[in-house]
C-alpha distance (Angstrom), angle and dihedral (degrees) to the residues before:
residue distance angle dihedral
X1 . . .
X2 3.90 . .
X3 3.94 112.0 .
X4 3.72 133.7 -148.6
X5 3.53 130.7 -148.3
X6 3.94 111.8 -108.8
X7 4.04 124.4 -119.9
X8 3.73 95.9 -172.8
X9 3.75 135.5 28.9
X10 3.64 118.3 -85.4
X11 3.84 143.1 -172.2
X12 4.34 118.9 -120.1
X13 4.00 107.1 -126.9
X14 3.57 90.5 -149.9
X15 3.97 110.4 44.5
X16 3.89 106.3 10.7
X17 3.87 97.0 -114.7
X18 3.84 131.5 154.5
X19 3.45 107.9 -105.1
X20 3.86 104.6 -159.2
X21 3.91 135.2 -140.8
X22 3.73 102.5 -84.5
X23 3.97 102.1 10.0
X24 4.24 112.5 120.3
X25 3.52 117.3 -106.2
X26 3.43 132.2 167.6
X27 4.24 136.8 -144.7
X28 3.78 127.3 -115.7
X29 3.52 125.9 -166.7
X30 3.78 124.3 -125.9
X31 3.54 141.8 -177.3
X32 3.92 133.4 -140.2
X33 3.54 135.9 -165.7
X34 3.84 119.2 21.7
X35 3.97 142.8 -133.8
X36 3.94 121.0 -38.6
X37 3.11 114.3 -127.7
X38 4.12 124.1 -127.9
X39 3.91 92.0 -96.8
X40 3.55 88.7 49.1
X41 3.70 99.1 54.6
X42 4.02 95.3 42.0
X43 4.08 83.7 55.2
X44 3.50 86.8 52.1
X45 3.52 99.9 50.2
X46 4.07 94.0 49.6
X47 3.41 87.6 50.7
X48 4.05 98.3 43.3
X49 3.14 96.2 -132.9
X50 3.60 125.4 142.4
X51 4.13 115.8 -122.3
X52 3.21 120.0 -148.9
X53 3.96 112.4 -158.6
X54 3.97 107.0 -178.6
X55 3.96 141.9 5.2
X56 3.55 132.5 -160.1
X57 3.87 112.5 -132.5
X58 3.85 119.6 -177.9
X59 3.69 111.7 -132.1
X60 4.22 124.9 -160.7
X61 4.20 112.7 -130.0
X62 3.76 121.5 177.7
X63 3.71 130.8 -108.0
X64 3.62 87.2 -93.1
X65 3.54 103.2 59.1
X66 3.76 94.3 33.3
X67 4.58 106.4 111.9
X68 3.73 106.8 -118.0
């Protein structure tokens, strides 16, 4: 995972840490929510609604937790 050098002061997903101005960190992707199920998605479609099942959110973690 390549790392970049921090300009403001940031939270680690994974163990709570500080991550200070200028200290490398690195981004993991995660994702939320989970599959519909068939009920679900028939509800949605009598309604016309759209349904949104998952979303990526990018996540900061510090050099220490970071995969080499």
């Amino acid at each position: 995972m390549k790392l970049k050098r921090s300009r403001l002061e940031r939270t680690c997903h994974l163990c709570g840490t500080t991550i200070n101005k200028g200290d490398l960190y690195g981004n993991r992707s995660i994702k939320l929510g989970g599959k519909a199920t068939d009920q679900e998605r028939e509800d949605a479609k009598d309604r016309g609604v759209f349904l949104i099942e998952t979303i990526s959110v990018k996540r900061d973690i510090c050099s220490n937790c970071c995969p080499t």
